[in-house]
C-alpha positions as CSV (number, residue, x, y, z in Angstrom):
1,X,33.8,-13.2,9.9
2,X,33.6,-10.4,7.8
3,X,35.2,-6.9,8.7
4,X,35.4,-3.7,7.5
5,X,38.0,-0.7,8.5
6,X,35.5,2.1,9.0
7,X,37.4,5.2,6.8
8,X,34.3,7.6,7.4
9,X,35.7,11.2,8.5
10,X,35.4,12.1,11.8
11,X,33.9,15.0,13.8
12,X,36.2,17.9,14.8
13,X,35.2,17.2,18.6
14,X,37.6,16.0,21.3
15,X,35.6,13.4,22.8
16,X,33.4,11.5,20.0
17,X,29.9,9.7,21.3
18,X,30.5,5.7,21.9
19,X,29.6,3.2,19.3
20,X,26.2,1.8,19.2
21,X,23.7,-0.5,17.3
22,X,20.6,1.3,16.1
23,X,17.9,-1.2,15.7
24,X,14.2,-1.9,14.4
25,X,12.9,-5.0,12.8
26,X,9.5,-5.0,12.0
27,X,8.6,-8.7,13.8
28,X,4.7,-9.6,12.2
29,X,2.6,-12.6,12.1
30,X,0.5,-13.1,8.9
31,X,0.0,-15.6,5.7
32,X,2.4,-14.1,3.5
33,X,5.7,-12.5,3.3
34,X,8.2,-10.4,0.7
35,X,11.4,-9.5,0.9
36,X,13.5,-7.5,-1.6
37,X,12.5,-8.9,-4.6
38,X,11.0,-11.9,-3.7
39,X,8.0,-12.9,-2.5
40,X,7.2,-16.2,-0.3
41,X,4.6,-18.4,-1.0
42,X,1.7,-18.0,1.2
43,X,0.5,-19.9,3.9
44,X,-2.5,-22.1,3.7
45,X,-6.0,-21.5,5.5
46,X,-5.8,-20.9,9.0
47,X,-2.2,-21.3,9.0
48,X,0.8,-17.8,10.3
49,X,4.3,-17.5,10.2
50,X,7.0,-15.0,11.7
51,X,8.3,-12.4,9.9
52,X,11.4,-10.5,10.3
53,X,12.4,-7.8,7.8
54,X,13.9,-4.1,7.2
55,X,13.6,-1.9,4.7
56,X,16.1,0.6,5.8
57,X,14.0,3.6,5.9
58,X,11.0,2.6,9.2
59,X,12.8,-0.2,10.1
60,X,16.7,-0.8,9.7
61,X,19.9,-2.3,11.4
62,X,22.7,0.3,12.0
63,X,25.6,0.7,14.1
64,X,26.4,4.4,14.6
65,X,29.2,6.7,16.2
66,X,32.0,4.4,14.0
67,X,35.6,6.0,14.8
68,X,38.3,6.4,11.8
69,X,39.6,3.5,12.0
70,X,37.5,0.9,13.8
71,X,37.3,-2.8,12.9
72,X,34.0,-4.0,13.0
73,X,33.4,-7.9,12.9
74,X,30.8,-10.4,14.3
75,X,27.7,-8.9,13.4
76,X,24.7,-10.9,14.4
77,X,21.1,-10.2,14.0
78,X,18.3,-12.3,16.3
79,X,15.2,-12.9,16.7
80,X,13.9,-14.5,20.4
81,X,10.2,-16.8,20.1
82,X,8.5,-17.8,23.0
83,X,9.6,-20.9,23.8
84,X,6.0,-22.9,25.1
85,X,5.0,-21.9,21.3
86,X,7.7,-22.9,19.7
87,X,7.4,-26.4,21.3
88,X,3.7,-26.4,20.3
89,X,5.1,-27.0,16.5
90,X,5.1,-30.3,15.2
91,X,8.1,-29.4,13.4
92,X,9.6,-27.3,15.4
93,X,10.2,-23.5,13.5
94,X,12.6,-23.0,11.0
95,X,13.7,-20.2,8.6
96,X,14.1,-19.2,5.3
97,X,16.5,-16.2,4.7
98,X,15.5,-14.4,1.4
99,X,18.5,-12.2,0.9
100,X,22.2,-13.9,0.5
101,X,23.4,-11.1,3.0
102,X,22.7,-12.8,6.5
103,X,22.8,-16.8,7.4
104,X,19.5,-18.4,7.9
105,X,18.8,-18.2,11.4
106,X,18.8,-21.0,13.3
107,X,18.6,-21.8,17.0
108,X,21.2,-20.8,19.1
109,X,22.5,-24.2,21.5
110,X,25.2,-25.0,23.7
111,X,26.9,-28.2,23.1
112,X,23.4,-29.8,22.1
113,X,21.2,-28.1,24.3
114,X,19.3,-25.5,23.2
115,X,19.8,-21.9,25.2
116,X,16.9,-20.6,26.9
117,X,16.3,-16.5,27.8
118,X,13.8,-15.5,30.3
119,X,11.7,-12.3,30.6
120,X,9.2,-11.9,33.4
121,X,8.9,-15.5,33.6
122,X,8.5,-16.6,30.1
123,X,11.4,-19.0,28.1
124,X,12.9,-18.1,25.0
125,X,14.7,-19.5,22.1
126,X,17.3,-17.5,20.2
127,X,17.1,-17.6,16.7
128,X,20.3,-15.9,15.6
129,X,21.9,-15.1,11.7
130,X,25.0,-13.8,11.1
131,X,26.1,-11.3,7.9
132,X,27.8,-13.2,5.5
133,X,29.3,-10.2,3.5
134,X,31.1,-7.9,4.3
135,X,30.3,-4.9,6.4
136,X,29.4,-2.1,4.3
137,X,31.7,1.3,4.8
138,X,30.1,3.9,7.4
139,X,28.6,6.8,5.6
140,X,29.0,9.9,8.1
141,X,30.1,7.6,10.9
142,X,27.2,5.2,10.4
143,X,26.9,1.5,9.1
144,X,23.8,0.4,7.5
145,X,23.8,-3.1,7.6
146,X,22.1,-5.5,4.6
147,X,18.6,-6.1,4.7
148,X,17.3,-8.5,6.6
149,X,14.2,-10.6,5.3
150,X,13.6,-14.2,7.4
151,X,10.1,-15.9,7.5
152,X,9.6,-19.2,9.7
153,X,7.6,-21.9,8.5
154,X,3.6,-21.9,8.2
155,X,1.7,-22.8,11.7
156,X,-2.2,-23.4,12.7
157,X,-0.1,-22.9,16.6
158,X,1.5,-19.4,16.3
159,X,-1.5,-17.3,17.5
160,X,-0.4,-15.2,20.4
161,X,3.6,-15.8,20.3
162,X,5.7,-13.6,22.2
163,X,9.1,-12.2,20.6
164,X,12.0,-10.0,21.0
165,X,14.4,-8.6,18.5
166,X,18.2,-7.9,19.0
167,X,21.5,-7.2,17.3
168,X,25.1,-7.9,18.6
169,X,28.5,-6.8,17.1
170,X,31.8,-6.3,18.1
171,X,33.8,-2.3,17.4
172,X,37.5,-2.4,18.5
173,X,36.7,-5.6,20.6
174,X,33.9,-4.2,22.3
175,X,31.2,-6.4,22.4
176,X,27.7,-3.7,21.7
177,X,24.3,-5.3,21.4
178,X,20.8,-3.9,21.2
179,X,18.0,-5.4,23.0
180,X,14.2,-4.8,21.5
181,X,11.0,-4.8,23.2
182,X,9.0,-8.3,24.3
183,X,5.8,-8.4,22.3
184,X,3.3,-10.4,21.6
185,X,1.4,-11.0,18.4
């Protein structure tokens, strides 16, 4: 897994603010999708996918408060998809990662059963990536992750999905993630 050694300075105070994951993926449903210099070919008539991107300005992945020192390793970024929709797909929803930074997503199982989440009621599936590079240095105590940029495949059957976004690493063996608000689009 990659790891970095944080070697940002650290504030003059005696007790510093915990580590934590700053998150916000803008999550859309639509016909086409571009990530950082590349675009994905559209879907066809009547037909949505999922998009999950940042651009690190509105939306962006960070993990702030990162101590001299820290090791940072196991960073994961996720996407949950309402499960009942996901089932709906003839071929089931896949992803396509258009950076080289993160691992294609793919659906989080145990042993060979797929994990389910629940949220007032409804089922999830996990969709979860992992960076592939290494995590970039902190910058004032901050790590901005890679851009993200992951779009599922095309569906007539994705009309009023639910979804969640999250992120998950681990600072000095402590396990932080970074739940988002349920929405539906």
């Amino acid at each position: 897994m990659p790891t970095v050694v944080a070697a940002a300075a650290a504030p003059a105070e005696a007790a510093s603010p915990p580590p934590r994951i700053d998150r916000s993926f803008l999550v859309t449903r639509g016909t086409a999708g571009a990530g950082p210099g590349t675009t994905v070919t559209a879907c066809g008539s009547g037909s949505t996918r999922l998009s999950v991107t940042t651009d690190n300005s509105t939306y962006y992945y960070r993990i702030a408060n990162v101590p001299i020192g820290s090791t940072v390793t196991g960073v994961t970024a996720s996407i949950l998809v309402q499960k009942s929709v996901v089932d709906k797909l003839s071929n089931g929803l896949t992803w396509t990662s258009v950076t080289t930074d993160w691992s294609t997503p793919t659906r989080e199982v145990s042993g060979t059963t797929p994990v389910l989440y629940t949220n007032n009621g409804i089922q999830y599936y996990r969709y979860v990536s992992r960076l592939l590079t290494p995590v970039p240095a902190p910058v004032s105590g901050t790590i901005t992750l890679p851009l993200i940029g992951w779009y599922s495949n095309c569906s007539t059957t994705l009309a009023g999905v639910s979804v969640n976004g999250r992120g998950s690493a681990v600072v000095n063996g402590e396990t932080l993630v970074q739940v988002g608000a349920y929405r539906t689009l």
